[in-house]
Every structure is written in structure tokens, then in C-alpha cells.
C-alpha positions as CSV (number, residue, x, y, z in Angstrom):
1,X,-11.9,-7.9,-7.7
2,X,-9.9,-7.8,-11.3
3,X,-8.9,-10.5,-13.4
4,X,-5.3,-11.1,-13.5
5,X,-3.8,-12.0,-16.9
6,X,-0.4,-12.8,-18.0
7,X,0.7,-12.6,-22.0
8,X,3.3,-14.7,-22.6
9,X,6.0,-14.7,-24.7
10,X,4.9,-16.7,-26.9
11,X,1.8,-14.2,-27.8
12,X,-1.0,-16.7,-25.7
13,X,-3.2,-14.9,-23.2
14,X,-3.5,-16.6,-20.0
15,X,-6.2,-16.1,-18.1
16,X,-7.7,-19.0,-16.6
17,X,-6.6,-22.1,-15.1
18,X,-6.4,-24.3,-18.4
19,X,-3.9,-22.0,-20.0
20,X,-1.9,-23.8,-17.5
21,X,0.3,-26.8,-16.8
22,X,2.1,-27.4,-13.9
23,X,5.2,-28.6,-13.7
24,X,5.8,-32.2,-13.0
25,X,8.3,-33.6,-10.8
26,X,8.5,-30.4,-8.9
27,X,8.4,-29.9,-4.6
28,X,7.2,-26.8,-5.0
29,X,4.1,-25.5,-7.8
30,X,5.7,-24.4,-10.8
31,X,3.4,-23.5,-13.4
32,X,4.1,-23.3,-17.0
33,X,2.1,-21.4,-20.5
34,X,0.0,-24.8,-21.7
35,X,1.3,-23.7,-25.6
36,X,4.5,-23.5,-25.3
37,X,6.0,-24.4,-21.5
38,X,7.6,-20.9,-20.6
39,X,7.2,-20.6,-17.2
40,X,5.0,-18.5,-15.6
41,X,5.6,-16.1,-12.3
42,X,4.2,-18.0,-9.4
43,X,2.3,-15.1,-8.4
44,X,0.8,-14.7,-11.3
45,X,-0.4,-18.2,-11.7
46,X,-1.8,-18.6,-8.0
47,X,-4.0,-15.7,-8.8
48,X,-5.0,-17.0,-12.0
49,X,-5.8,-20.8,-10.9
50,X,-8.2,-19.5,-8.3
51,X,-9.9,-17.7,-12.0
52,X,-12.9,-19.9,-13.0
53,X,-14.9,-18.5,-16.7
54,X,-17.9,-17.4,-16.1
């Protein structure tokens, strides 16, 4: 299986699961770029919190 990996905005690489915050306060998971808190695509950031480095 690939790695997913989503470049922000903001220029960061995200990749693994601490290149991401979730949203607080939030029913559902919203998860956000740790640098600069643009939201990520949910789909994207399931895939990637289930990313460990190896």
C-alpha cells in the first residue's frame, strides 16, 4: 500500500499523524495542518492517521 500525503497550503508536507491536530470542540473529526490550522480533507487525514514512521 502507498503513502498518502497532503501539501498544504502553507508549503508543510503532511504525512504522518503529528503533522496533525484535530479540531477541538468538534462532533465530528476535523483535522487541521499542525503549522498553520488549514484544514485538511477528512479523507485525506483518516488515511494518513492510520501512517506510523517507520
Amino acid at each position: 500500500m502507498s503513502r498518502t500525503t497532503y501539501t498544504c497550503h502553507c508549503g508543510a508536507v503532511i504525512q504522518y499523524n503529528h503533522d496533525l491536530e484535530k479540531e477541538s470542540g468538534t462532533v465530528s473529526r476535523n483535522w487541521n495542518c499542525a503549522d498553520c490550522g488549514t484544514r485538511v480533507p477528512s479523507t485525506i487525514a483518516e488515511r494518513i492517521q492510520h501512517q506510523h514512521p517507520t
